[in-house]
FIVEX-118346 format. One record per residue (C-alpha): z, y, x; residue number from 1; residue in three letters. Coordinates in steps of 0.001 Angstrom, whole numbers. Each point is the difference from the previous one (the first is absolute). Example, Ala and Ser with C-alpha at 12.3 -4.5 7.8 and 13.67 -1.06 7.14 Angstrom:
BEGIN
7800 | -4500 | 12300 | 1 | ALA
-660 | 3440 | 1370 | 2 | SER
END
This chain:
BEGIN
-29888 | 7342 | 29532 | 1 | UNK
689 | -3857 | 910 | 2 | UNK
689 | 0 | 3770 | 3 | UNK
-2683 | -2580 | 1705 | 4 | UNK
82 | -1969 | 2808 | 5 | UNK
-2380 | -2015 | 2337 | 6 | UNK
-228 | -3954 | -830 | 7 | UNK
-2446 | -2645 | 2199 | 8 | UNK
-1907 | -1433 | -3471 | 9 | UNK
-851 | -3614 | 105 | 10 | UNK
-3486 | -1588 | -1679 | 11 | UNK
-702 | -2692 | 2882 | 12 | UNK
621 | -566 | 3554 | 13 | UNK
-2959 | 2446 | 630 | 14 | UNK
948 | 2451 | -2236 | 15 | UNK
3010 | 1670 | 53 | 16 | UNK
-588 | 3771 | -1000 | 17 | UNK
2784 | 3012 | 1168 | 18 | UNK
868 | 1428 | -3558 | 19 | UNK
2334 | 2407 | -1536 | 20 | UNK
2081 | -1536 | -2834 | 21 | UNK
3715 | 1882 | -1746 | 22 | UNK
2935 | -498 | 2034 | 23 | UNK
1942 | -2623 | -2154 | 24 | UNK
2943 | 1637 | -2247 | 25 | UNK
3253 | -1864 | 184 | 26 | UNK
2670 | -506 | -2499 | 27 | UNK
3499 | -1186 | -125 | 28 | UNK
996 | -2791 | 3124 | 29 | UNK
-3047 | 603 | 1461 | 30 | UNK
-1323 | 1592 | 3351 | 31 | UNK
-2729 | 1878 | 1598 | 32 | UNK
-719 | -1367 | 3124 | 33 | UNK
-1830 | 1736 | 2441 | 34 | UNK
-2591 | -2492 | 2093 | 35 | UNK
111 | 635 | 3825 | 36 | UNK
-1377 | -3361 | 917 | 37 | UNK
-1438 | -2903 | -2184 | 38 | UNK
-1772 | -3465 | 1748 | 39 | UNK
-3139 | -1847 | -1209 | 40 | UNK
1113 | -3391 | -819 | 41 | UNK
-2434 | -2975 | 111 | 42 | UNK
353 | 35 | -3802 | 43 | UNK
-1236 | 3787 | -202 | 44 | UNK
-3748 | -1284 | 630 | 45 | UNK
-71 | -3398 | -2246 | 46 | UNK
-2286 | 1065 | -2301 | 47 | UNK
-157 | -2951 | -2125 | 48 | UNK
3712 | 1066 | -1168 | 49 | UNK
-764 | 3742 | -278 | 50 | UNK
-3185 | 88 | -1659 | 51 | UNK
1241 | 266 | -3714 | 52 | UNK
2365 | 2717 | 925 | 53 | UNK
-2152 | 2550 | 2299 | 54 | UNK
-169 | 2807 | -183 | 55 | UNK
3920 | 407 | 1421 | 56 | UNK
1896 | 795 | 2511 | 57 | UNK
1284 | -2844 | 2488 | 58 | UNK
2751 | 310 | 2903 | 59 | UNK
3195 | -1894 | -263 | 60 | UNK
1534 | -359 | 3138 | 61 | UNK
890 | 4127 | -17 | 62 | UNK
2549 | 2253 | 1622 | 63 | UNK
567 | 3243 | -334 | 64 | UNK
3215 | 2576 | -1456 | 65 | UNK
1594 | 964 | -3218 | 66 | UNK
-1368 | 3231 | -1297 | 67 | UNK
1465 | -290 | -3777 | 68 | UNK
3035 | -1857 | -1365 | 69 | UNK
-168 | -338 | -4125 | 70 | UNK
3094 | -309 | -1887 | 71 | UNK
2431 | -2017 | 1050 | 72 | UNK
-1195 | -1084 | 3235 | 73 | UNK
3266 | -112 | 2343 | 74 | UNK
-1130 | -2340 | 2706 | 75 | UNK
-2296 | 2391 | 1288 | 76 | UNK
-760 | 3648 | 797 | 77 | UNK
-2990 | 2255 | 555 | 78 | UNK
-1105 | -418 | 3612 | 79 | UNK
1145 | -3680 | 728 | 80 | UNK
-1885 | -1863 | 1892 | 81 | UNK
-858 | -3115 | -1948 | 82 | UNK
-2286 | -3370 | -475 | 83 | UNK
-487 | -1328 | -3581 | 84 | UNK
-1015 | -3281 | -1394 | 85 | UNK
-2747 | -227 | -2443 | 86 | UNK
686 | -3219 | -1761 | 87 | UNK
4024 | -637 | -757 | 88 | UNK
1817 | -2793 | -2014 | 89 | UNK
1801 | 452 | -2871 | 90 | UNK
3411 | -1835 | 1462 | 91 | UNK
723 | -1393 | -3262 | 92 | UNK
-2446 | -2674 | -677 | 93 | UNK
431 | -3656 | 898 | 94 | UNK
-2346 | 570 | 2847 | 95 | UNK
2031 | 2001 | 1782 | 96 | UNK
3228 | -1464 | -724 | 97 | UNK
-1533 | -3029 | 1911 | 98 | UNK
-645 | 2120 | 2691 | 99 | UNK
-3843 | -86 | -940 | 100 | UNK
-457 | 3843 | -61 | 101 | UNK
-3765 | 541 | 764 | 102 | UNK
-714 | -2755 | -2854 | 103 | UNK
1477 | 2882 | -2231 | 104 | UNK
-1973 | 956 | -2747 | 105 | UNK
1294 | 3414 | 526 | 106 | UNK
-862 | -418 | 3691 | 107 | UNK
-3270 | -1275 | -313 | 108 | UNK
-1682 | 2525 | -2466 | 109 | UNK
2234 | 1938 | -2108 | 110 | UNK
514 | 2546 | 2997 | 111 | UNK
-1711 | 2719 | 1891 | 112 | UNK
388 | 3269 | 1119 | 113 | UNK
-3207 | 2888 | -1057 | 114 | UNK
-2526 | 306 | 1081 | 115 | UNK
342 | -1786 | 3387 | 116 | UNK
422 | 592 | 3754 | 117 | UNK
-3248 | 1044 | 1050 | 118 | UNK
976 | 3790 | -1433 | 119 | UNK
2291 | 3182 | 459 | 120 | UNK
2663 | -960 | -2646 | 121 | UNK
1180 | -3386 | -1793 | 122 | UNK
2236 | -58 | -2855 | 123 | UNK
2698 | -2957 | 115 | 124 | UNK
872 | -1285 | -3225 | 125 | UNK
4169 | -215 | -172 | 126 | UNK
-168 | -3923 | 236 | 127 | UNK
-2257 | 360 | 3726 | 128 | UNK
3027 | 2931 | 495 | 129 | UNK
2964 | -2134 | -778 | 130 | UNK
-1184 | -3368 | 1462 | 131 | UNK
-2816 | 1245 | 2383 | 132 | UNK
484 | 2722 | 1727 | 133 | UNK
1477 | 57 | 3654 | 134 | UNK
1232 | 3015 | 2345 | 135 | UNK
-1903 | -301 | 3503 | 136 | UNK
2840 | -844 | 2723 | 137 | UNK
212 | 2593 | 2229 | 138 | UNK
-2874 | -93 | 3262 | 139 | UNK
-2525 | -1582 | -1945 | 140 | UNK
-3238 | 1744 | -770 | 141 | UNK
-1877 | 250 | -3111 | 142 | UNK
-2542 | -2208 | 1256 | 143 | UNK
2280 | -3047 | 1119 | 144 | UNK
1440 | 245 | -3015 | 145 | UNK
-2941 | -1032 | -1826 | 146 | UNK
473 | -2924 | 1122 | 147 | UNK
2869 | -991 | -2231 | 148 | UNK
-1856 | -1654 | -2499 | 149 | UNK
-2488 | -1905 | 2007 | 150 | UNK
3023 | -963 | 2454 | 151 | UNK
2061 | -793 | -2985 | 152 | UNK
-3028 | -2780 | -1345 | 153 | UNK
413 | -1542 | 3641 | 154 | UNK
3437 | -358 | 1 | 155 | UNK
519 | -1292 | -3422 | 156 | UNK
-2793 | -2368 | 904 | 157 | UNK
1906 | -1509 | 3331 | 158 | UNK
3299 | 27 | -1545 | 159 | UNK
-1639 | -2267 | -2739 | 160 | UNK
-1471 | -2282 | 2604 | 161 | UNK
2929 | -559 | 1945 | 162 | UNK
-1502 | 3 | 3259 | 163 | UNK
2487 | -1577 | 2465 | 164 | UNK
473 | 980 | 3607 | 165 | UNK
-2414 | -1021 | 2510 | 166 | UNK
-2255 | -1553 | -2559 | 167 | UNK
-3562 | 485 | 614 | 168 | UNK
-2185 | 2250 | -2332 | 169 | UNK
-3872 | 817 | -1023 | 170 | UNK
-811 | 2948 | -1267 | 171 | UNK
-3487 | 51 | -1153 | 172 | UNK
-1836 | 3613 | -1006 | 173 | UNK
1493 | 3045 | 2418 | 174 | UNK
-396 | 2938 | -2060 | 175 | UNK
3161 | 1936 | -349 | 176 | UNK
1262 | -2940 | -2024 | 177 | UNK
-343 | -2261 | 2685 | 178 | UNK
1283 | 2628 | 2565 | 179 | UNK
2931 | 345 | -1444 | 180 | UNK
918 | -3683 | -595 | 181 | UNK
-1244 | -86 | 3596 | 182 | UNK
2331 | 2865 | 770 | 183 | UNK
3419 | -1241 | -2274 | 184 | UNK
-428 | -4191 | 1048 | 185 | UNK
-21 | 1149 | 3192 | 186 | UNK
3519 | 2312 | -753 | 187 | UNK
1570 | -2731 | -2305 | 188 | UNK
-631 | -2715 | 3225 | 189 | UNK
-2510 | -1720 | -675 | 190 | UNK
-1748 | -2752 | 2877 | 191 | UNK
-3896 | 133 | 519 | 192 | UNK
-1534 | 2626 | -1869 | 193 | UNK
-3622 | -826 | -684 | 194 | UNK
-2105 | 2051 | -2048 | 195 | UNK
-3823 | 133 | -1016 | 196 | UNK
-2761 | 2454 | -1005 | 197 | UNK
-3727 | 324 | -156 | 198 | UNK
830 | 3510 | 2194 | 199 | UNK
108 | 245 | 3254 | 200 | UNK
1540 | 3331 | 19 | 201 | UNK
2822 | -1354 | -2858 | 202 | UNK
644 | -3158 | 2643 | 203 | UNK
505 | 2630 | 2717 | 204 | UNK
2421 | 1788 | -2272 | 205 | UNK
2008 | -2901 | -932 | 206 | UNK
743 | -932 | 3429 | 207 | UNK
1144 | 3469 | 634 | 208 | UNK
2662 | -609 | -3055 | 209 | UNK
1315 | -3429 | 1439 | 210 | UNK
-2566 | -2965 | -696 | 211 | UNK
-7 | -2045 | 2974 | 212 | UNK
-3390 | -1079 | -508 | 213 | UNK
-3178 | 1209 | -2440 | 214 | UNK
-3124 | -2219 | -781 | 215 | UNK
-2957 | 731 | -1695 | 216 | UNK
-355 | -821 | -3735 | 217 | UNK
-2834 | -1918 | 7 | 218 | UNK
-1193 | -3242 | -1494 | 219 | UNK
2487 | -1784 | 1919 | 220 | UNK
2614 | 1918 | -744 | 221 | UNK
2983 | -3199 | -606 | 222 | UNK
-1452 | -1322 | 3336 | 223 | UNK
593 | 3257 | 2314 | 224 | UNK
3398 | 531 | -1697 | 225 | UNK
1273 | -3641 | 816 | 226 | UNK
-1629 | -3 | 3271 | 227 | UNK
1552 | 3475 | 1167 | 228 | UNK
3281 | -1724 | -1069 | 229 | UNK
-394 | -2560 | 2232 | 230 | UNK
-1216 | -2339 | -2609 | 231 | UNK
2841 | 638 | -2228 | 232 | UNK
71 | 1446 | -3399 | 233 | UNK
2181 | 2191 | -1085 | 234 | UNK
3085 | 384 | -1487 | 235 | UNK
-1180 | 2998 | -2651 | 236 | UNK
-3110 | 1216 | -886 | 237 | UNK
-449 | 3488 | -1516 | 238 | UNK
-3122 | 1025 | -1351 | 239 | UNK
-1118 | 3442 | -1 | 240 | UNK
-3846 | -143 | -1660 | 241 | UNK
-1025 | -1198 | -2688 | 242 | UNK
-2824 | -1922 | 1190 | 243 | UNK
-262 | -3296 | -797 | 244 | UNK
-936 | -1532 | 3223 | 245 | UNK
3186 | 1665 | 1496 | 246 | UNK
1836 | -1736 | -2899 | 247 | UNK
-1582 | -3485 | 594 | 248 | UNK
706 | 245 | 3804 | 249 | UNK
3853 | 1173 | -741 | 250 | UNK
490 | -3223 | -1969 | 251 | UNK
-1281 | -1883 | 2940 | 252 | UNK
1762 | 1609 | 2473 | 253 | UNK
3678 | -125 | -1596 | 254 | UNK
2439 | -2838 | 1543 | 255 | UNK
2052 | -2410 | -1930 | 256 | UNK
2804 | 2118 | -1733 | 257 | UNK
-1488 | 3038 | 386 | 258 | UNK
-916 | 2629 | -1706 | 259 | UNK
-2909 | 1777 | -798 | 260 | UNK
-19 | 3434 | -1662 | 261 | UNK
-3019 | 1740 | -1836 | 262 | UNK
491 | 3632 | 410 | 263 | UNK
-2988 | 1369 | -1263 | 264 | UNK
-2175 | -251 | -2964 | 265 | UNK
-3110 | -1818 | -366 | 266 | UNK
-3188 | 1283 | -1288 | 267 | UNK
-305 | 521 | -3846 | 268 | UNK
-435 | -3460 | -1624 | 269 | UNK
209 | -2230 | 3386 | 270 | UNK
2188 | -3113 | -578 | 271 | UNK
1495 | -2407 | 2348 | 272 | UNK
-1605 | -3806 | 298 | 273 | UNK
2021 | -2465 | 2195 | 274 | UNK
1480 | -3081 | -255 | 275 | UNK
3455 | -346 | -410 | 276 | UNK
27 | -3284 | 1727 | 277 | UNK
-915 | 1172 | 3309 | 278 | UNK
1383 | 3304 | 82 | 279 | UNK
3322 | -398 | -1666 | 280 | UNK
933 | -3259 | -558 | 281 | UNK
2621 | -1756 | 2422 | 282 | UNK
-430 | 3068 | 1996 | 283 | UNK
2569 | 2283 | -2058 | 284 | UNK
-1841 | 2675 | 751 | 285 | UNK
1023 | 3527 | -2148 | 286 | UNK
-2536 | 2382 | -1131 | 287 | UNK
1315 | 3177 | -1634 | 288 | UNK
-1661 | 3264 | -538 | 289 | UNK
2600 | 3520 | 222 | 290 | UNK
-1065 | 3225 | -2085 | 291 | UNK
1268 | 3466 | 572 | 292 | UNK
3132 | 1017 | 953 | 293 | UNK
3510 | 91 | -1722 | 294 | UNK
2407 | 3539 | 838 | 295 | UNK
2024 | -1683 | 2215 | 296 | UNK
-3250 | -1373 | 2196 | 297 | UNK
-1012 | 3942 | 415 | 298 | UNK
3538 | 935 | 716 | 299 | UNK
-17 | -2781 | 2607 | 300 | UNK
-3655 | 999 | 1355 | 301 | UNK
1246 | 3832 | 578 | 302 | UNK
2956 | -1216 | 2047 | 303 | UNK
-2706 | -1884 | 2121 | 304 | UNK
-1940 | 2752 | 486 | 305 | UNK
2984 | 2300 | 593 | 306 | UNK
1286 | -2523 | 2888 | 307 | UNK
-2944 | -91 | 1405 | 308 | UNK
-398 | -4256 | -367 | 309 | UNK
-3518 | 1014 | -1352 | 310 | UNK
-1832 | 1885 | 1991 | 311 | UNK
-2424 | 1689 | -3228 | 312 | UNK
-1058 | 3399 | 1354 | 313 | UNK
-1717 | -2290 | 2711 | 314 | UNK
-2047 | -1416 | -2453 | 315 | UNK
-1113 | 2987 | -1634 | 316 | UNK
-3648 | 320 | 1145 | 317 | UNK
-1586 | 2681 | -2223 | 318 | UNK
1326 | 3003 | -1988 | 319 | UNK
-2677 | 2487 | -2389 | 320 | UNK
972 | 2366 | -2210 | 321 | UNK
-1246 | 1 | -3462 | 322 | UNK
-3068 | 967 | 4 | 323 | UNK
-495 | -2570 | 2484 | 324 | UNK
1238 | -2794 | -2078 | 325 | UNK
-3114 | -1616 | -293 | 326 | UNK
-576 | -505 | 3680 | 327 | UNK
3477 | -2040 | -93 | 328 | UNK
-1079 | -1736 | -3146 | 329 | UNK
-3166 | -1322 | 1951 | 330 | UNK
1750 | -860 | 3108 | 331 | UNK
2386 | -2375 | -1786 | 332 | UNK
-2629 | -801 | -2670 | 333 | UNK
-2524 | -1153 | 3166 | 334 | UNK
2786 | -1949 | 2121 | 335 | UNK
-1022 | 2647 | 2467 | 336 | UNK
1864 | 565 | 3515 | 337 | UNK
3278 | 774 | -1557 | 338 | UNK
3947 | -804 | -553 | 339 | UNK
1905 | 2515 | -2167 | 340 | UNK
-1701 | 2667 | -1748 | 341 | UNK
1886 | 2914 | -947 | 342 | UNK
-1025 | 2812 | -3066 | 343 | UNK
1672 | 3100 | 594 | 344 | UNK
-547 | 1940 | -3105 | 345 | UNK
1633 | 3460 | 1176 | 346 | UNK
-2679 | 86 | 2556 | 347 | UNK
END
């Protein structure tokens, strides 16, 4: 008889249904990993991006133990405590000999481990286990180190914007995006942190992780952000929703030579009107976009976390077990009072 296990089942935000699906066979290079902790990301409840696939089984950002090895593993045994990437790069396309590894084809859809991290067991192909897979340093839990991946996007994003010491930067949209930019500007030495949100509670929150100062996102957004610099702009922007008012204000809030960085997607089918003229023009202003995150950024993002330099089991607001999924689904769905929220799928 198949052996089953528990999975959270995705249809929509409001529907995500505790099922039983078969534990996933492996074969040779691969592993069974055993999920102890797995994070709803922001892109967990876009619908628009899911809604062709459901029903399936989301959860990327996952933690959790070896309990089989296929043939020819040698890396890793049963029992080790590890993290795993979903998406990897191949390492041999022109991409990533440029250093461009999250524009990987490989990378950026030819890669994922079954069924996802919102259930018992996960099956890593042997690419995810050669290139993806990570042993937990020693003193870090489970839960922190579900934070890899989303860590790892922030990093890769800041080491792409070459934000220089002292410089002044907006952050607008304080989910745990935001926080964490928040949390690693702040780290890397950044100047005046400023951030933004249409939350109260998430302008509280980014304070507590390093923003010197938190405004309202409202429809004077550019305005409060220049005038709680001291009528300055700033030096980067990073923007971490993808509304387009946010977006418009960014562009009017970014200095000469600066930088402004688009960190999260828009809506399906928005597009961005402006005029090139005003915005870019003499100003030499950079706008860049970062996707993902390479092996080396969530090698880089543990060692972080392991220091300490990120303080991420702060930020960890909720935790639910699995049959509780959906109440974590509608609390980042809804924007609701919350930072990190944390599926525990042993539980």
């Amino acid at each position: 008889m198949t052996k089953q296990m528990r999975v959270a089942m995705y249809y929509s935000n409001r529907d995500v249904r505790l099922e039983k699906i078969p534990v996933p066979t492996i074969g040779e290079g691969e592993i069974l990993m055993k999920i102890e902790a797995s994070g709803i990301c922001g892109s967990d409840v876009m619908e628009w991006y899911r809604r062709d696939k459901v029903p399936l089984v989301l959860g990327h950002e996952v933690a959790g133990t070896v309990e089989k090895v296929g043939k020819g593993v040698q890396k890793f045994i049963k029992g080790d405590r590890i993290v795993a990437a979903h998406h990897v790069p191949c390492n041999t396309c022109e991409y990533c000999h440029q250093g461009n590894h999250t524009a990987c084809q490989s990378l950026q859809g030819g890669t994922n481990f079954h069924p996802g991290g919102f259930s018992e067991f996960v099956r890593l192909p042997a690419i995810n286990v050669d290139r993806g897979t990570f042993p937990i340093p020693e003193g870090v839990s489970f839960e922190d180190a579900t934070f890899a991946e989303p860590l790892g996007c922030v990093l890769r994003g800041q080491k792409k914007m070459l934000i220089k010491h002292g410089a002044s930067v907006f952050i607008i949209g304080t989910g745990i995006s935001g926080i964490l930019h928040v949390s690693l500007a702040r780290a890397m030495g950044a100047g005046k942190i400023i951030t933004a949100d249409i939350s109260d509670y998430r302008n509280d929150m980014a304070m507590r992780f390093g923003a010197d100062e938190a405004v309202l996102s409202d429809s004077g957004l550019a305005a409060n952000l220049i005038k709680a610099n001291g009528g300055k702009k700033a030096h980067y922007v990073i923007v971490c929703t993808g509304a387009m008012p946010a977006i418009k204000a960014a562009l009017e809030s970014v200095d000469k030579g600066g930088c402004v960085l688009l960190f999260a997607p828009t809506a399906e089918g928005q597009t961005m009107p402006f005029s090139v003229n005003d915005v870019f023009w003499k100003k030499e202003v950079t706008l860049m976009t970062t996707y993902a995150a390479a092996p080396a950024d969530h090698v880089a993002a543990l060692e972080l976390i392991r220091a300490g330099t990120i303080p991420v089991d702060e930020m960890i607001t909720h935790r639910f077990g699995l049959k509780d999924a959906q109440k974590g689904f509608s609390l980042v769905a809804g924007s609701g009072d919350s930072v990190k929220v944390i599926i525990l799928p042993q539980k």
